[in-house]
DRENRONU-113569 format. One line per field, with one value per atom (N, C-alpha, C, O): residue number from 0; residue in one letter; atom name; y, x, z. Coordinates in nm, 4 decimals. Layout:
seq	c(NUM, ...)
type	c(A, ...)
atom	c(CA, ...)
v	c(Y, ...)
u	c(X, ...)
w	c(Z, ...)
END
This chain:
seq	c(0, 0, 0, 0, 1, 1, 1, 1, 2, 2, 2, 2, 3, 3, 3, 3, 4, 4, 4, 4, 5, 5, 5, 5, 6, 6, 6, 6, 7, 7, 7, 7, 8, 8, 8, 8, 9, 9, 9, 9, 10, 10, 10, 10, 11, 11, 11, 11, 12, 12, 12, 12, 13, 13, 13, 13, 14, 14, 14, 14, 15, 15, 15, 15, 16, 16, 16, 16, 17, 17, 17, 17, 18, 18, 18, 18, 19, 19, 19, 19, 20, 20, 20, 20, 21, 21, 21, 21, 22, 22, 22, 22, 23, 23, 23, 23, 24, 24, 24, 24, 25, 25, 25, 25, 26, 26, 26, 26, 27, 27, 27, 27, 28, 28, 28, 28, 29, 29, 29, 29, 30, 30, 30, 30, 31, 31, 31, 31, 32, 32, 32, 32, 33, 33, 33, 33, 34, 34, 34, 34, 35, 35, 35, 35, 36, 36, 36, 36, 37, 37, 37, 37, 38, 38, 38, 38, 39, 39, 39, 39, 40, 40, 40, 40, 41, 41, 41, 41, 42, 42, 42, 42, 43, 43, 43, 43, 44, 44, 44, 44, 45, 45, 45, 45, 46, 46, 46, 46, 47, 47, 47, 47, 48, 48, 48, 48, 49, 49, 49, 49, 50, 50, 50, 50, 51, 51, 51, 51, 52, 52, 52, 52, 53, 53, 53, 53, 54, 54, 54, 54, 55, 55, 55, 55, 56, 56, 56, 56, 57, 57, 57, 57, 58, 58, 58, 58, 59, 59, 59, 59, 60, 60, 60, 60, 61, 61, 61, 61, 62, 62, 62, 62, 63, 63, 63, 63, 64, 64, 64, 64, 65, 65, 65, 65, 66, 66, 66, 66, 67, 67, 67, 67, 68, 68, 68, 68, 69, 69, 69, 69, 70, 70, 70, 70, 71, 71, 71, 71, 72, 72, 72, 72, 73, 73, 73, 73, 74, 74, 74, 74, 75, 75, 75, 75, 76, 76, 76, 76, 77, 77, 77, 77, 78, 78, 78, 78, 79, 79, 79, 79, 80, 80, 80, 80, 81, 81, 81, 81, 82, 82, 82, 82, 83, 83, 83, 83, 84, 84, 84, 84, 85, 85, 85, 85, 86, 86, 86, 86, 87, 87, 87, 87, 88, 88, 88, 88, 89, 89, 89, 89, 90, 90, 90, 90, 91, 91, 91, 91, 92, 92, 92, 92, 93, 93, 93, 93, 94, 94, 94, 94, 95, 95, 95, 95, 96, 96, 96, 96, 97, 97, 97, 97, 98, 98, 98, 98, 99, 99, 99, 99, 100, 100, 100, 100, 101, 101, 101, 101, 102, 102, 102, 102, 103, 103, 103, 103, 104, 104, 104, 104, 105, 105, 105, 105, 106, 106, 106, 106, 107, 107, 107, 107, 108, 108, 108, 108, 109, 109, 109, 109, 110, 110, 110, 110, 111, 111, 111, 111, 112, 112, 112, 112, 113, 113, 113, 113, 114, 114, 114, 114, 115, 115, 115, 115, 116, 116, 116, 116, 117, 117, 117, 117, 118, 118, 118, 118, 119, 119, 119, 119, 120, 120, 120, 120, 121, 121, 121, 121, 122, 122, 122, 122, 123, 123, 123, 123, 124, 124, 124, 124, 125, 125, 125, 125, 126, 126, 126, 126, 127, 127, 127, 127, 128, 128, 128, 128, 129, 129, 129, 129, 130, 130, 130, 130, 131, 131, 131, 131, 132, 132, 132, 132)
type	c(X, X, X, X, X, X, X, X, X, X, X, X, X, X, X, X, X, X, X, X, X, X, X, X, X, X, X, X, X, X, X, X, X, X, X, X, X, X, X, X, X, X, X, X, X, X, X, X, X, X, X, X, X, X, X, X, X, X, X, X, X, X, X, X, X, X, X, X, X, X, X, X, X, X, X, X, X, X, X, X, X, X, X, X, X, X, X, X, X, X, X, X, X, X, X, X, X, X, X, X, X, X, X, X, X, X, X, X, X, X, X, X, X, X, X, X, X, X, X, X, X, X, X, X, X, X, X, X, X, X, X, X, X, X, X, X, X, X, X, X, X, X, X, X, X, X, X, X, X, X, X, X, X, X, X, X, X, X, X, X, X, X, X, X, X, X, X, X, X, X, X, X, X, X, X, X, X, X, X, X, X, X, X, X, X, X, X, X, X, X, X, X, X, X, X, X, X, X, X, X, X, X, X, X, X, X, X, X, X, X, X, X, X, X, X, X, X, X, X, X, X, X, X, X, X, X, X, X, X, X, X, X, X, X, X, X, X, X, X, X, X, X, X, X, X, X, X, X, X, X, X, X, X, X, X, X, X, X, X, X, X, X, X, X, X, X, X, X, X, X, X, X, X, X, X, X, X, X, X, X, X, X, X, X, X, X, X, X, X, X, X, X, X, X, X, X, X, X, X, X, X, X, X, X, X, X, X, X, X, X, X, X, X, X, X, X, X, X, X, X, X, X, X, X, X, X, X, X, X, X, X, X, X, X, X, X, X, X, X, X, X, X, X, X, X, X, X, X, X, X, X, X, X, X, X, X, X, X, X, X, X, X, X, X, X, X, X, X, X, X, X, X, X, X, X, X, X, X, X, X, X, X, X, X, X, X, X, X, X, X, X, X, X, X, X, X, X, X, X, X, X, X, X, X, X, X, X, X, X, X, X, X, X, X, X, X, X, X, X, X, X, X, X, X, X, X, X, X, X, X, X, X, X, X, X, X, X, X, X, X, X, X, X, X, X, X, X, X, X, X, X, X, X, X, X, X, X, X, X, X, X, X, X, X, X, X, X, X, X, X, X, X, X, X, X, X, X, X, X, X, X, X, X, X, X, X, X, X, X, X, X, X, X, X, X, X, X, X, X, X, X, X, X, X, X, X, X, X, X, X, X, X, X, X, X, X, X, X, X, X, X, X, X, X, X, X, X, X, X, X, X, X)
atom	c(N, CA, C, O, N, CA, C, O, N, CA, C, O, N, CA, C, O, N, CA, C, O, N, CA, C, O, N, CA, C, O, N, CA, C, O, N, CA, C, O, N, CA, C, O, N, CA, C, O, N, CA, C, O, N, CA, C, O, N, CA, C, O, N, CA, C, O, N, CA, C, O, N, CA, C, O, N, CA, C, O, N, CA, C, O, N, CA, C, O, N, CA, C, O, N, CA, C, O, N, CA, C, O, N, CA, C, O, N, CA, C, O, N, CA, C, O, N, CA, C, O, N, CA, C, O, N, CA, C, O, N, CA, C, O, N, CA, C, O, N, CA, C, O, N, CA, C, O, N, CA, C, O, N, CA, C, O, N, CA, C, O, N, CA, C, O, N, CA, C, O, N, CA, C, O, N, CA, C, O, N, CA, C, O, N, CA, C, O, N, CA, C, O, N, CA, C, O, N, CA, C, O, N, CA, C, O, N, CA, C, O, N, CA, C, O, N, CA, C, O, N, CA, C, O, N, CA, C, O, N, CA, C, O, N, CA, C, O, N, CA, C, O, N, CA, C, O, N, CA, C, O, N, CA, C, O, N, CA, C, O, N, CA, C, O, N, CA, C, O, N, CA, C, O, N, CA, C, O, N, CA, C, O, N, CA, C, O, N, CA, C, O, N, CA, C, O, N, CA, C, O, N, CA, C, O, N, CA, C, O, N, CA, C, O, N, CA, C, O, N, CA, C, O, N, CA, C, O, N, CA, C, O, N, CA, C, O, N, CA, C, O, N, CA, C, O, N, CA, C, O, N, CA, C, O, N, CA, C, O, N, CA, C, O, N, CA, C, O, N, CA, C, O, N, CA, C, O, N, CA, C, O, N, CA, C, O, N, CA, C, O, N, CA, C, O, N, CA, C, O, N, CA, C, O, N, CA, C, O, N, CA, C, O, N, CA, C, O, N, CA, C, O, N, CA, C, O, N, CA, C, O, N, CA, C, O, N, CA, C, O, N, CA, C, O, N, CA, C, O, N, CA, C, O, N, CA, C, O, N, CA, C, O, N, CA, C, O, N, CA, C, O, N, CA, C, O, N, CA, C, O, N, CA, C, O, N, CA, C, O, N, CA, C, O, N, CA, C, O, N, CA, C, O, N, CA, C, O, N, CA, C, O, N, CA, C, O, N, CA, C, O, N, CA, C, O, N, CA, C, O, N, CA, C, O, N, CA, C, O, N, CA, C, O, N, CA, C, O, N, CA, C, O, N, CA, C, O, N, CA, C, O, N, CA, C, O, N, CA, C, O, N, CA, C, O, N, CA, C, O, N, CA, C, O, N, CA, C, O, N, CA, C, O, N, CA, C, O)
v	c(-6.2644, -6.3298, -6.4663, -6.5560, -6.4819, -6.6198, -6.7273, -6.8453, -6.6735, -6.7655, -6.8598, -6.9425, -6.8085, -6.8808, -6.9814, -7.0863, -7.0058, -7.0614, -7.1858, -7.2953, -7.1456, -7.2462, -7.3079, -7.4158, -7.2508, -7.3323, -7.4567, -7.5741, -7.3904, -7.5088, -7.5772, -7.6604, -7.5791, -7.6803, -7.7894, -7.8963, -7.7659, -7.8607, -7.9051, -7.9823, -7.8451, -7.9072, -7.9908, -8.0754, -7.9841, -8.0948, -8.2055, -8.3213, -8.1845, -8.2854, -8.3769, -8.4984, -8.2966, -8.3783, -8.4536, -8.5673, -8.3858, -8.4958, -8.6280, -8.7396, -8.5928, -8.6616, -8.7996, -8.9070, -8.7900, -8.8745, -8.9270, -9.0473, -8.8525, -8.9398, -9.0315, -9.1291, -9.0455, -9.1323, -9.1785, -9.2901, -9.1813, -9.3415, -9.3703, -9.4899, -9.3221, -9.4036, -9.4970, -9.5663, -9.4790, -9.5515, -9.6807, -9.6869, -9.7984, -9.9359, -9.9745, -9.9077, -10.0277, -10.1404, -10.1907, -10.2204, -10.1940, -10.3154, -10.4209, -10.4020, -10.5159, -10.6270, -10.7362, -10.7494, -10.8345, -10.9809, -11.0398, -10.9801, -11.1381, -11.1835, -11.3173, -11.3954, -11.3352, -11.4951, -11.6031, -11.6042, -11.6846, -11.7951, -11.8967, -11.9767, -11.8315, -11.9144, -11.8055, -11.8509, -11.6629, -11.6317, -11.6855, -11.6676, -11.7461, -11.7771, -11.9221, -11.9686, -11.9924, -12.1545, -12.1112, -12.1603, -11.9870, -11.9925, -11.9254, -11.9029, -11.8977, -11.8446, -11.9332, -11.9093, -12.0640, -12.1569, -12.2722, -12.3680, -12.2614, -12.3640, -12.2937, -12.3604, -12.1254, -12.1108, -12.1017, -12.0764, -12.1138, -12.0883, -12.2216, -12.3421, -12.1564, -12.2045, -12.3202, -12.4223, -12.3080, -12.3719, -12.3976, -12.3108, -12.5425, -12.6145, -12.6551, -12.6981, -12.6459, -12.7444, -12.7813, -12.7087, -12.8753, -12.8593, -12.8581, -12.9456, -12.7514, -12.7062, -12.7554, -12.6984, -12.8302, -12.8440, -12.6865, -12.6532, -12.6274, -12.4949, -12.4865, -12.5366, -12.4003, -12.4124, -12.2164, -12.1809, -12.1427, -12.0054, -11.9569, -11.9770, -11.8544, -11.7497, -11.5892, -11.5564, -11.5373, -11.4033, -11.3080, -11.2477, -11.2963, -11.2004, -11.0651, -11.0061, -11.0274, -10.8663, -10.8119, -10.8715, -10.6657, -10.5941, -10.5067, -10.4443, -10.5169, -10.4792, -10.3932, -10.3145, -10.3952, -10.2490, -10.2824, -10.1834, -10.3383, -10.3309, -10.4557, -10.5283, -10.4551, -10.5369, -10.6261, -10.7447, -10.5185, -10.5962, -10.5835, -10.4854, -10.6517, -10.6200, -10.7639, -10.8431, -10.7733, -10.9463, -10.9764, -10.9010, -11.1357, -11.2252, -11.2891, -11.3174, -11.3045, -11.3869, -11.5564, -11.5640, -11.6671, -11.8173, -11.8662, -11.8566, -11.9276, -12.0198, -12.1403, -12.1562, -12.2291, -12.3857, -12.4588, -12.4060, -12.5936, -12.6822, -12.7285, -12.7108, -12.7905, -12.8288, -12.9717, -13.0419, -13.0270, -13.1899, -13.2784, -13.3894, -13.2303, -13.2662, -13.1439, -13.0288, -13.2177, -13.0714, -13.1702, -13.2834, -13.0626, -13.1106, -13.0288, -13.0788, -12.9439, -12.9394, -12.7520, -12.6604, -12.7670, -12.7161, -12.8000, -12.9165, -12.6537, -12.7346, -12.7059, -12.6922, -12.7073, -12.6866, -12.8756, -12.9728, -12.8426, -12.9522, -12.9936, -12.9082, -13.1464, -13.2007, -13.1533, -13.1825, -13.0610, -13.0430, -12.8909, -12.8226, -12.8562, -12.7067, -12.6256, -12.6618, -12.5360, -12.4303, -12.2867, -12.2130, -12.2227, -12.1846, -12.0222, -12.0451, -11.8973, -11.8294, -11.7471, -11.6867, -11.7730, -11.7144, -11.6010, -11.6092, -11.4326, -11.3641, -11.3930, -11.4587, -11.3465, -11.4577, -11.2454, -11.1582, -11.2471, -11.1649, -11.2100, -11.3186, -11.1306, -11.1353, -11.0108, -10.8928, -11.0762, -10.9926, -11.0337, -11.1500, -10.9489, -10.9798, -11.0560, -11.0657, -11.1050, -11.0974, -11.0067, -11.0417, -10.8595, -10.7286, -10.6772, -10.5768, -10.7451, -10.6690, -10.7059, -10.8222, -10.5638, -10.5697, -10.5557, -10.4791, -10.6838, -10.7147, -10.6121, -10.6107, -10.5331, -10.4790, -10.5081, -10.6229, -10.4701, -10.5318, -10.5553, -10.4684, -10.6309, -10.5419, -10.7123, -10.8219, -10.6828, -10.8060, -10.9162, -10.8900, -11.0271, -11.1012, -11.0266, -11.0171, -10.9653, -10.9234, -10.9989, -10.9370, -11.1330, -11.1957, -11.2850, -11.3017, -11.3849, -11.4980, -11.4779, -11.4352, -11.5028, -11.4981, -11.5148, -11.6089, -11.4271, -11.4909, -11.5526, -11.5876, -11.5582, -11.6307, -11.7860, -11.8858, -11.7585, -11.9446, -11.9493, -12.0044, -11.9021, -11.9409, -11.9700, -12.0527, -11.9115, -11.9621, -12.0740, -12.1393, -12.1265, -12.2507, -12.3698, -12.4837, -12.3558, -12.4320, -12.5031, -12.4366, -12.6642, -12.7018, -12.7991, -12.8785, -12.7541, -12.7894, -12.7211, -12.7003, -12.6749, -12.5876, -12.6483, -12.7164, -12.6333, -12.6329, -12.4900, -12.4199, -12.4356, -12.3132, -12.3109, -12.3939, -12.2599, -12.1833, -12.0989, -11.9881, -12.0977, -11.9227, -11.9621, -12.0631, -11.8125, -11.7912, -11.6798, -11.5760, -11.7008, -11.6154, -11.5757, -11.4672, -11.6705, -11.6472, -11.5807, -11.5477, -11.5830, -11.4690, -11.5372, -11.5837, -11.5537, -11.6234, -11.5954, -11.4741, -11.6890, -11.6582, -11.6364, -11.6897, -11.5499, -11.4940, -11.6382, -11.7553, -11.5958, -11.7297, -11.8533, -11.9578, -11.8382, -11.9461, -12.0586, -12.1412, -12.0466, -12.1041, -12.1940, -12.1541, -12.2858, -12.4043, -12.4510, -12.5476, -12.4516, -12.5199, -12.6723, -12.7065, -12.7339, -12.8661, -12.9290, -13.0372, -12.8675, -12.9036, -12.8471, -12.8561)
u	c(22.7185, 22.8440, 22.8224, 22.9045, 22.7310, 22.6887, 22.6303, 22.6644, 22.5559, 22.4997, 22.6246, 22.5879, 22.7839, 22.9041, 22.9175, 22.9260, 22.9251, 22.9550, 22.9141, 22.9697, 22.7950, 22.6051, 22.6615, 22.7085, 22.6766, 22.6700, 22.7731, 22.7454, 22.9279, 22.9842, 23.0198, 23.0991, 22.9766, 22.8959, 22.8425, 22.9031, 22.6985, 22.6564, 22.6591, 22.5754, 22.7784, 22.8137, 22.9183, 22.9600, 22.9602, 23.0638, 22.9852, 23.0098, 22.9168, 22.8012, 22.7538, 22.7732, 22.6722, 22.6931, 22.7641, 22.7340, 22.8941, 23.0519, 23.0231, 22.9855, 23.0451, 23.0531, 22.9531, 23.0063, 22.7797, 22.7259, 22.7366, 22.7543, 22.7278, 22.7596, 22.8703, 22.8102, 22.9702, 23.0817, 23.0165, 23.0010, 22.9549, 22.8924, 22.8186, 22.7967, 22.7607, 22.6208, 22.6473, 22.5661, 22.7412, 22.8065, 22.8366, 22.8945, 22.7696, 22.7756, 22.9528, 23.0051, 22.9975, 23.1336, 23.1034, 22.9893, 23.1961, 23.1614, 23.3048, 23.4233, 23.2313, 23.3579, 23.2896, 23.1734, 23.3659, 23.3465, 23.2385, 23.2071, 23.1897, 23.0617, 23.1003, 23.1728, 23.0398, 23.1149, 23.0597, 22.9366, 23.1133, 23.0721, 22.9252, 22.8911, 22.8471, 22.7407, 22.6436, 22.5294, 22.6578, 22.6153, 22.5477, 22.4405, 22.6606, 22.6463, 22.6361, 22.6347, 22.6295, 22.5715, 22.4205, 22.3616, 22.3557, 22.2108, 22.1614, 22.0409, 22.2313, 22.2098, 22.1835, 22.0918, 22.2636, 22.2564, 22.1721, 22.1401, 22.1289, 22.0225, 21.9097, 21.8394, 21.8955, 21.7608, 21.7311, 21.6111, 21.8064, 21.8450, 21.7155, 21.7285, 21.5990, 21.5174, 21.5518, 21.4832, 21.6810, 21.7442, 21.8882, 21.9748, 21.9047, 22.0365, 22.0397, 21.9346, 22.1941, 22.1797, 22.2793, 22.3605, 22.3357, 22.4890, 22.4886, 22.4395, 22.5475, 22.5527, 22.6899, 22.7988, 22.6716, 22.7853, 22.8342, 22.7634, 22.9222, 22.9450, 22.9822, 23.0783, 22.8641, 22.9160, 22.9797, 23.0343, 22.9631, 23.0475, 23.0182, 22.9119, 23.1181, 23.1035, 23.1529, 23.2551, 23.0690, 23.0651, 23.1961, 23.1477, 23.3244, 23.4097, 23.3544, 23.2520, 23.4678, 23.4421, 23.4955, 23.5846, 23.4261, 23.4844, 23.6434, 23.6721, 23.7428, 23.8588, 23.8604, 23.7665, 23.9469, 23.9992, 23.9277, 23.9547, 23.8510, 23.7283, 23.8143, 23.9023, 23.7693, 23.8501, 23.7655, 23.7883, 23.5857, 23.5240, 23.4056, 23.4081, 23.3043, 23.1318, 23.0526, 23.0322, 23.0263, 22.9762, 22.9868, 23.0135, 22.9559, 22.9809, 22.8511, 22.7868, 22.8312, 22.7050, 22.7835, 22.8437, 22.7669, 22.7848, 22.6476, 22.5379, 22.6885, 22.5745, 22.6026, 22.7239, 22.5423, 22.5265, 22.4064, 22.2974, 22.4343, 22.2955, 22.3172, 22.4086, 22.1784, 22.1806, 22.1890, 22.1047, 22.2619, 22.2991, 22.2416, 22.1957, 22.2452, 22.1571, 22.0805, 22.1150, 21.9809, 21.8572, 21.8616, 21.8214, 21.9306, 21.9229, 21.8132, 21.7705, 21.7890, 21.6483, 21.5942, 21.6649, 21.4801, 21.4152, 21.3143, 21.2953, 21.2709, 21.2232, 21.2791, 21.2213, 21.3992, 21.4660, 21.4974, 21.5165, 21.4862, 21.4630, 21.6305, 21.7081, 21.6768, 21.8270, 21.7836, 21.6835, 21.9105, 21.8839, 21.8797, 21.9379, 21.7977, 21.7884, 21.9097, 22.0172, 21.8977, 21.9812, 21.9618, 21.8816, 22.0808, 22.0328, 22.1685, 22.2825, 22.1199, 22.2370, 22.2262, 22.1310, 22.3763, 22.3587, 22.4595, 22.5701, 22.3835, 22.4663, 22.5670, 22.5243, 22.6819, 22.8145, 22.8464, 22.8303, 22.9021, 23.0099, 23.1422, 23.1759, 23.2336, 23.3313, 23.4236, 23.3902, 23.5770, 23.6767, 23.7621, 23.7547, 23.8669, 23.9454, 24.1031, 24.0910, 24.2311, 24.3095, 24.3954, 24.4539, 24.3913, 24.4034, 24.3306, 24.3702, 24.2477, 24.1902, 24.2560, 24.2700, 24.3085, 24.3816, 24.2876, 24.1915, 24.3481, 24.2728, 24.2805, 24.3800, 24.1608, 24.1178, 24.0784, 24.0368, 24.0573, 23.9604, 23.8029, 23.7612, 23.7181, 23.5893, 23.5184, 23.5725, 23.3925, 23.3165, 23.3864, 23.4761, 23.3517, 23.3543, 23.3338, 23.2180, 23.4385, 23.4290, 23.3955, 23.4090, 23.3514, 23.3683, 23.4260, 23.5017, 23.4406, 23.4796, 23.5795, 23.5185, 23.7096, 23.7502, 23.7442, 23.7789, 23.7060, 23.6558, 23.7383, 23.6996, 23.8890, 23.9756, 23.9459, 23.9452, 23.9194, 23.8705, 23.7422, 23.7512, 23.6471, 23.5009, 23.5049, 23.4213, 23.6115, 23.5730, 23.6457, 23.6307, 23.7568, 23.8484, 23.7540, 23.7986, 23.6315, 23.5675, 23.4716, 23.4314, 23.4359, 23.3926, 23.2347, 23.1678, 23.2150, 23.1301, 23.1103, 23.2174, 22.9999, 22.9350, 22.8332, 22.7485, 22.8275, 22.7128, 22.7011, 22.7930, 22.5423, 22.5276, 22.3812, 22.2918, 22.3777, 22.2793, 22.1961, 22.2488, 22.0266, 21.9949, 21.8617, 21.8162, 21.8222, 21.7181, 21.6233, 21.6243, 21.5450, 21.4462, 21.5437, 21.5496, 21.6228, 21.7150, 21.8661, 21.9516, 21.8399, 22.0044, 22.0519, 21.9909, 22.2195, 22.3066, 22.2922, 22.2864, 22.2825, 22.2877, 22.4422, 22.5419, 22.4244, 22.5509, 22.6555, 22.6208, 22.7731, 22.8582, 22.8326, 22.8948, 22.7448, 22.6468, 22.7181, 22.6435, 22.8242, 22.8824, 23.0088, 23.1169, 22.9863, 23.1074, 23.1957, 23.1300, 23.2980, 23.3028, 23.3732, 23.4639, 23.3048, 23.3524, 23.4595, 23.5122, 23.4888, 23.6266, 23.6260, 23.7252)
w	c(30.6640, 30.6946, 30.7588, 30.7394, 30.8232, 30.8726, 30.7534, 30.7453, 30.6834, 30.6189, 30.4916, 30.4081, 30.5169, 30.4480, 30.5377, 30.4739, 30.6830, 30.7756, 30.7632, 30.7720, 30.7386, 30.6907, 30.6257, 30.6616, 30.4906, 30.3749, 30.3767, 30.3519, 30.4203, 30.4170, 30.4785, 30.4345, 30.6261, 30.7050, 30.6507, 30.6430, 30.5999, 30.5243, 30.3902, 30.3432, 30.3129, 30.2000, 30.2452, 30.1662, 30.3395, 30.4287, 30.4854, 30.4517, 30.5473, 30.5383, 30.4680, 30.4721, 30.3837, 30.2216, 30.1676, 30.1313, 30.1524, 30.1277, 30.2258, 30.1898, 30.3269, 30.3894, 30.4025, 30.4305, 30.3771, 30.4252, 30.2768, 30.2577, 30.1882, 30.0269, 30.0783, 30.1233, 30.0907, 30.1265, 30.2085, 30.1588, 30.3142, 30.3854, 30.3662, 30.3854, 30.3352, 30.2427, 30.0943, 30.0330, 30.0749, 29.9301, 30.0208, 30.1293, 29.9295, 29.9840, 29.9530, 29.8638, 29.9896, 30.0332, 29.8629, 29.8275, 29.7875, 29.6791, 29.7165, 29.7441, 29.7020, 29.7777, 29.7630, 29.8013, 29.6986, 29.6828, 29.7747, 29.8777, 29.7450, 29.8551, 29.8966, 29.8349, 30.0150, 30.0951, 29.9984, 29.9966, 29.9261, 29.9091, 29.8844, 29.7972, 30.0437, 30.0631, 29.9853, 29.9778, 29.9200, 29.9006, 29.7207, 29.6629, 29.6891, 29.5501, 29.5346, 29.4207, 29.6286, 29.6723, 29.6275, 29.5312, 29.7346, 29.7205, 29.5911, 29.5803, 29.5094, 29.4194, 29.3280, 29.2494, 29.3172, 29.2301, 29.2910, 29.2207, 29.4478, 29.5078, 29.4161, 29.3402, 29.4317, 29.3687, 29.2544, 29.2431, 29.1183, 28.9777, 28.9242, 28.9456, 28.8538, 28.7976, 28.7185, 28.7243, 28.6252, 28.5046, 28.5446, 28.5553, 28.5677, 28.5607, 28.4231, 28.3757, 28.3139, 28.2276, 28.2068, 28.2641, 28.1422, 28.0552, 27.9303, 27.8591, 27.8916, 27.7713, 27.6477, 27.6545, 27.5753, 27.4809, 27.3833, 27.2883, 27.4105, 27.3797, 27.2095, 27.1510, 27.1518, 26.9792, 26.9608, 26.8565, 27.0490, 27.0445, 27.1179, 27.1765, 27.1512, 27.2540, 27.1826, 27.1223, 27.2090, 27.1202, 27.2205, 27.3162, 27.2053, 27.2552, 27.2992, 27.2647, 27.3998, 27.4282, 27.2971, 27.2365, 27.2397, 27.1547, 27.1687, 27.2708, 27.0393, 27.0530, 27.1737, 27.1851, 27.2609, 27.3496, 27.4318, 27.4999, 27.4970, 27.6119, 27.6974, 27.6511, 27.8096, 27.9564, 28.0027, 28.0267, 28.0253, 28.1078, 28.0303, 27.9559, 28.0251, 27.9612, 27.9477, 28.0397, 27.8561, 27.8826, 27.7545, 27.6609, 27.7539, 27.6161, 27.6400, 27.7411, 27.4954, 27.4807, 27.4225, 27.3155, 27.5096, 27.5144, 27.4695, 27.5247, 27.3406, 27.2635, 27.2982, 27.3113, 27.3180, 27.3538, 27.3163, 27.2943, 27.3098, 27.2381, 27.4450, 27.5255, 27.4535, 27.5586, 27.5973, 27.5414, 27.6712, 27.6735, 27.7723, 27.7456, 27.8777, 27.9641, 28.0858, 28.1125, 28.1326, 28.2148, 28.3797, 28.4065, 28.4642, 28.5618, 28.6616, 28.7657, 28.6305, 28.6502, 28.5543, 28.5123, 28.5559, 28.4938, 28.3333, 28.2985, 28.2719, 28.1638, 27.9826, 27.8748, 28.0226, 27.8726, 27.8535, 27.9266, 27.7000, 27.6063, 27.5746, 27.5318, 27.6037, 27.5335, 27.3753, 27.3098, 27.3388, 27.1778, 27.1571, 27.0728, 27.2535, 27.2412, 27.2248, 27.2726, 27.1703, 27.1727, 27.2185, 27.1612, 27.3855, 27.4574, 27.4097, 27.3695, 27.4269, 27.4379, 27.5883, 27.6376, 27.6437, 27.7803, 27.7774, 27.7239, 27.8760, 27.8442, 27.9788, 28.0737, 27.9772, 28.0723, 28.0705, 27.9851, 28.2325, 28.2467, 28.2256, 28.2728, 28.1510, 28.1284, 28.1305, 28.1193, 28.1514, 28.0897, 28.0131, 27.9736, 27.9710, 27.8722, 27.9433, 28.0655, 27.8957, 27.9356, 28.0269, 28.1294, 27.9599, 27.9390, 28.1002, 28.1594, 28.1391, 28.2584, 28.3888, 28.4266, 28.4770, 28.5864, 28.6791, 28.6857, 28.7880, 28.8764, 29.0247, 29.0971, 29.0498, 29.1322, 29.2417, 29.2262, 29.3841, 29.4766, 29.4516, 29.3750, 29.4856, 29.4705, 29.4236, 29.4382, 29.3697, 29.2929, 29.2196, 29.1395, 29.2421, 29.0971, 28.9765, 28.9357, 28.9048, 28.7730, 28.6362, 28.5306, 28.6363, 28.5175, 28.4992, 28.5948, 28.4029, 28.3560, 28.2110, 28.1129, 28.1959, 28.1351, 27.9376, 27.8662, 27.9148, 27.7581, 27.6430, 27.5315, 27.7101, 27.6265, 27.6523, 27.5803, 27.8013, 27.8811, 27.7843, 27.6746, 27.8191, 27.7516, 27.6423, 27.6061, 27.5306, 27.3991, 27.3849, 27.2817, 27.5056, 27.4838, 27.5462, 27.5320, 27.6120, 27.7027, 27.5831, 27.4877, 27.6019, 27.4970, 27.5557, 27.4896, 27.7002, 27.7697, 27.8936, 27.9505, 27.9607, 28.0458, 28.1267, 28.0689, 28.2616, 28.3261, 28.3506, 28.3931, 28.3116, 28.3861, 28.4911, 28.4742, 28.5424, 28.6455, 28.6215, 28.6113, 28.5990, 28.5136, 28.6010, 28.6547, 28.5827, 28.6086, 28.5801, 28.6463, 28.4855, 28.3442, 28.2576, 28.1998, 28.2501, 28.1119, 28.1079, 28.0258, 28.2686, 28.3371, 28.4264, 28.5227, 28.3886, 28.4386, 28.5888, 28.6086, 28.7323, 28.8686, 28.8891, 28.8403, 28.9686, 29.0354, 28.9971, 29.0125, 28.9509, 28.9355, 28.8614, 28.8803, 28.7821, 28.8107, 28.6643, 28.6117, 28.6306, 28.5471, 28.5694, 28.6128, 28.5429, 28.5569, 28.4581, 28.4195, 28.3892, 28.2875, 28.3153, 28.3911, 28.2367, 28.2929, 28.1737, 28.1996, 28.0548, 28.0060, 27.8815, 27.8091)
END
């Protein structure tokens, strides 16, 4: 008869430290995504020739943004090159929640006809996308 007492004791426990131990997901201050793009291997601006959409029915996932590259503000990609970056995105369709930066709009991205992005080994830094028109 004791050993019921036990058990859910510490399956309450359990509950319990699972729920605090689960990190906060919540937007990040600002300076966090400054240093993200101080440390981003590859600055470039990209003249945008497509951006691959989310698939029908989907909200959030990522798009792949093709661009020739126009100018290198630092790193070592070549004016001319052609770069594809995978971009978080959502759709129109996606309701806004508390929590992370979810993405970049992919109705904007495919209307955007020039880009600075931010990468580093080939992956977009936190935010790390601008569009400049």
């Amino acid at each position: 008869m004791r050993l019921l007492p036990i058990l859910a004791a510490a399956s309450g426990l359990m509950a319990v430290s699972a729920f605090v131990v689960q990190p906060a997901r919540a937007e990040l201050p600002p300076q966090v995504y400054q240093q993200a793009r101080d440390r981003a291997g590859t600055v470039v601006t990209l003249r945008v020739t497509e951006v691959r959409r989310l698939p029908q029915g989907e909200t959030q996932g990522v798009c792949a943004l093709t661009g020739t590259v126009r100018d290198v503000e630092r790193g070592s990609a070549e004016s001319g090159q052609t770069v594809v970056v995978p971009v978080p995105c959502i759709s129109p369709a996606w309701q806004p929640i508390p929590g992370p930066f979810p993405g970049y709009r992919d109705d904007v991205l495919r209307r955007a006809s020039r880009v600075r992005v931010f990468m580093t080994g080939g992956q977009l830094a936190q935010r790390g996308l601008d569009i400049l028109d």
